[in-house]
PAKEFI-911216 format. One record per atom (N, C-alpha, C, O): residue number from 1; atom name; residue in one letter; y, z, x. Coordinates in steps of 0.02 Angstrom, whole numbers. Layout:
residues N
   num   atome   residu    north       up     east
   NUM      CA        a        Y        Z        X
...
end
This chain:
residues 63
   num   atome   residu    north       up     east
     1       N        x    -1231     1084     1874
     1      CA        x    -1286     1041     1853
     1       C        x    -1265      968     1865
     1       O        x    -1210      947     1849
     2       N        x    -1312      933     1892
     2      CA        x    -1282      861     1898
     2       C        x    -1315      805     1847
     2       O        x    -1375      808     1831
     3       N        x    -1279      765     1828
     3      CA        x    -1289      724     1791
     3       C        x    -1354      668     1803
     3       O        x    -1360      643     1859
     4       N        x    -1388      654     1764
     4      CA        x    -1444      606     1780
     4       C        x    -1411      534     1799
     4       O        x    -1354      537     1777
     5       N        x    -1420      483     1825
     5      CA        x    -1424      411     1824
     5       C        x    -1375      384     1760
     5       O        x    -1317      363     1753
     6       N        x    -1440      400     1715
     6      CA        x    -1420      364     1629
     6       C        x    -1366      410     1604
     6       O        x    -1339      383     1556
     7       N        x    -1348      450     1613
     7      CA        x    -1294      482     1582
     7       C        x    -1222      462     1605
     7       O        x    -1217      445     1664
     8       N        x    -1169      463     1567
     8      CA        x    -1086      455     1559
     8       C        x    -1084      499     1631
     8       O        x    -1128      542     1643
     9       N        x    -1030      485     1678
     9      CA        x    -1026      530     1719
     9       C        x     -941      503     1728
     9       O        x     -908      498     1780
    10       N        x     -917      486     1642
    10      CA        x     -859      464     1651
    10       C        x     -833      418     1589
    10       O        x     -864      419     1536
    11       N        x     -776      378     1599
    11      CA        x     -752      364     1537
    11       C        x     -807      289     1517
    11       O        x     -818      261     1463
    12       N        x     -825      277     1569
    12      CA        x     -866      209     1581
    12       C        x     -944      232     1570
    12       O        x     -972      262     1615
    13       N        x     -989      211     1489
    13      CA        x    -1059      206     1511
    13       C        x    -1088      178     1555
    13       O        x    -1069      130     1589
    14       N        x    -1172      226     1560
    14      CA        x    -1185      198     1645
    14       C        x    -1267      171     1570
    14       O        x    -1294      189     1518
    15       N        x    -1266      125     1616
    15      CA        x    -1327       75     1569
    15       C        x    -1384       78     1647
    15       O        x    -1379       71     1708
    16       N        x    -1436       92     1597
    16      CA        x    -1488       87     1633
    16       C        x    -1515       18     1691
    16       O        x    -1521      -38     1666
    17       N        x    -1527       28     1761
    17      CA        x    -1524      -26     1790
    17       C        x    -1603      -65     1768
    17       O        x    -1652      -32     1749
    18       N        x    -1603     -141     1776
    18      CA        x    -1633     -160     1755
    18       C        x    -1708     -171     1821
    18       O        x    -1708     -176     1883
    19       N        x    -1747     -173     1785
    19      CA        x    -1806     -150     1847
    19       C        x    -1810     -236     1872
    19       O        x    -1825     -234     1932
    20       N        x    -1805     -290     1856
    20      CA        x    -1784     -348     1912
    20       C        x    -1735     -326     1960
    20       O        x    -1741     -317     2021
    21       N        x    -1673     -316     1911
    21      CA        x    -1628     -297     1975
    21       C        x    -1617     -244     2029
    21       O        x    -1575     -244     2074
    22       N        x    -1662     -201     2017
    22      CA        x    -1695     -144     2069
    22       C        x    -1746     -174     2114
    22       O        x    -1750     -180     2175
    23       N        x    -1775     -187     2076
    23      CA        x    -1802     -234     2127
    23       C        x    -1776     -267     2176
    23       O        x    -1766     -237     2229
    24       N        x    -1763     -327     2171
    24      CA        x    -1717     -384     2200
    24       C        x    -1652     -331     2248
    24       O        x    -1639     -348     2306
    25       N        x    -1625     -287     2226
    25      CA        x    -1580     -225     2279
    25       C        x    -1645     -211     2333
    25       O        x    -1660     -245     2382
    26       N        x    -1669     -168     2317
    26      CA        x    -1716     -141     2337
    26       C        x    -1765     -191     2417
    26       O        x    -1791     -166     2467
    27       N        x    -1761     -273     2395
    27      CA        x    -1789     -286     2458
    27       C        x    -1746     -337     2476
    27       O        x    -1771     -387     2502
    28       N        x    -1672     -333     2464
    28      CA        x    -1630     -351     2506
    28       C        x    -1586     -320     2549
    28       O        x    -1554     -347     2593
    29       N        x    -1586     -245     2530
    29      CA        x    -1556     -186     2552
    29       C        x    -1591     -175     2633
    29       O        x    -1652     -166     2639
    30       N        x    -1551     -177     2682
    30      CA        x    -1575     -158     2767
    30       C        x    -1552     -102     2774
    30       O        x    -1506     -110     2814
    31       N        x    -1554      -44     2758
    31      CA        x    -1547       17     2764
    31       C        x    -1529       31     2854
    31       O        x    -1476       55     2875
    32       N        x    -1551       21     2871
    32      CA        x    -1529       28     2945
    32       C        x    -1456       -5     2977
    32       O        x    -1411       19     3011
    33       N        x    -1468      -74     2946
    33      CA        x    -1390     -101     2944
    33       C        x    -1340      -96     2893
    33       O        x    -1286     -125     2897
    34       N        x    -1362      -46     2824
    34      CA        x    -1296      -11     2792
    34       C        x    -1283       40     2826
    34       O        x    -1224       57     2827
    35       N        x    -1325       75     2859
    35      CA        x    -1312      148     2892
    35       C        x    -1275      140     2960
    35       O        x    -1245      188     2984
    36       N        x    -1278       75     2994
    36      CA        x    -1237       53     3055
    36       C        x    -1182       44     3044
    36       O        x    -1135       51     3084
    37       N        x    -1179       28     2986
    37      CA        x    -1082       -1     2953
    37       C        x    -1058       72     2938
    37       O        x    -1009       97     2967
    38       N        x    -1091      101     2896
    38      CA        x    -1068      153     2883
    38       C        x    -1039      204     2923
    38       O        x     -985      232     2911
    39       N        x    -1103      223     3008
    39      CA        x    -1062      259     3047
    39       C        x     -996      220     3112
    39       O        x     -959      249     3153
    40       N        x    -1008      134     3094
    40      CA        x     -935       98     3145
    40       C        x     -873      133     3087
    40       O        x     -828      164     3115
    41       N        x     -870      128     2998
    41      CA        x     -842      158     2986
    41       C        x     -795      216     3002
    41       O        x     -734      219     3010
    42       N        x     -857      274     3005
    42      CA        x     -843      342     3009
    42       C        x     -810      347     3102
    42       O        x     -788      398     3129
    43       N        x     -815      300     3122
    43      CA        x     -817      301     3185
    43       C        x     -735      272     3217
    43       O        x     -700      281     3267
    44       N        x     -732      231     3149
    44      CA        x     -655      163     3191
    44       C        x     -592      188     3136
    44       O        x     -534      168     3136
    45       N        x     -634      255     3077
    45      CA        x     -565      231     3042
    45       C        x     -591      158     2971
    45       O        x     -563      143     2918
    46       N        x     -630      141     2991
    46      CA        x     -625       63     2938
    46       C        x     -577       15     2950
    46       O        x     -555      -17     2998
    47       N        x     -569       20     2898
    47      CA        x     -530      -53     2907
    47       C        x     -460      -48     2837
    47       O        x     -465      -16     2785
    48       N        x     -410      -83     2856
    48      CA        x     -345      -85     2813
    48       C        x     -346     -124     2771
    48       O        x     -357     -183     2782
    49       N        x     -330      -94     2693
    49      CA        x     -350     -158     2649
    49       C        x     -301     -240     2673
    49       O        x     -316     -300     2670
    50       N        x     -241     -205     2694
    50      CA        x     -193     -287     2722
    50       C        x     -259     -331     2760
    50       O        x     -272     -387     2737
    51       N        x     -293     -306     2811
    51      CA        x     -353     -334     2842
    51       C        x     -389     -362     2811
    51       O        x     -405     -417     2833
    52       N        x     -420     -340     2745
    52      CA        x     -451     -360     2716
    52       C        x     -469     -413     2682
    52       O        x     -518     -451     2682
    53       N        x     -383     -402     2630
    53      CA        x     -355     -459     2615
    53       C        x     -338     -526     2639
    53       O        x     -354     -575     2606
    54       N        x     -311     -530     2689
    54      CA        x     -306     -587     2783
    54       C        x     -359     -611     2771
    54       O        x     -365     -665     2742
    55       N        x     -411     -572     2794
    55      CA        x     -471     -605     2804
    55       C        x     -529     -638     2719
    55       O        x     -583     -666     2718
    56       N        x     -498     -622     2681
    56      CA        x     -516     -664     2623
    56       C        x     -479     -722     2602
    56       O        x     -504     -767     2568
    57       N        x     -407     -722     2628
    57      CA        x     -362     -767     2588
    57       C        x     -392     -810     2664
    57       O        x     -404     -868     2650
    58       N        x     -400     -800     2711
    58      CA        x     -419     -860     2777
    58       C        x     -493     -889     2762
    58       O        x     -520     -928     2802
    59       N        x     -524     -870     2703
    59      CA        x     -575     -898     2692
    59       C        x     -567     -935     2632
    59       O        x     -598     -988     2634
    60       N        x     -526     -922     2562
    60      CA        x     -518     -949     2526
    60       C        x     -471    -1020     2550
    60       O        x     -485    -1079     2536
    61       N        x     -406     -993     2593
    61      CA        x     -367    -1046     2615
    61       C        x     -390    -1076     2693
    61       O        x     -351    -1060     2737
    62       N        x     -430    -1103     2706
    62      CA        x     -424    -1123     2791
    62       C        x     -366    -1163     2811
    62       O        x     -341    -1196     2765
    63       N        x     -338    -1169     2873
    63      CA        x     -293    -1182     2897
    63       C        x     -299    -1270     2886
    63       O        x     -254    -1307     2908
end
């Protein structure tokens, strides 16, 4: 049986999302370009968190 939305699905309550902020997801979300990331993902491997990191600390710190 799977758990609803609003229910615990863990040590962390899950609080009901708020219908602004479903909203506001909802028509900023490009579904076509999460689903493009998703299969370069499935496709490259991803990416290394060291990568990740690089490329945040080169934005927090510029040269």
């Amino acid at each position: 049986m799977h758990a609803s939305p609003n229910e615990s699905a863990g040590p962390f309550p899950r609080e009901p999302i708020p219908p602004a902020l479903l909203a506001w997801a909802q028509q900023t979300l490009d579904v076509q370009e999460f689903l493009e990331g998703i299969r370069e993902i499935e496709a490259t491997g991803g990416r290394t968190f060291e990568s990740l990191i690089a490329e945040v600390e080169a934005v927090v710190r510029p040269s």
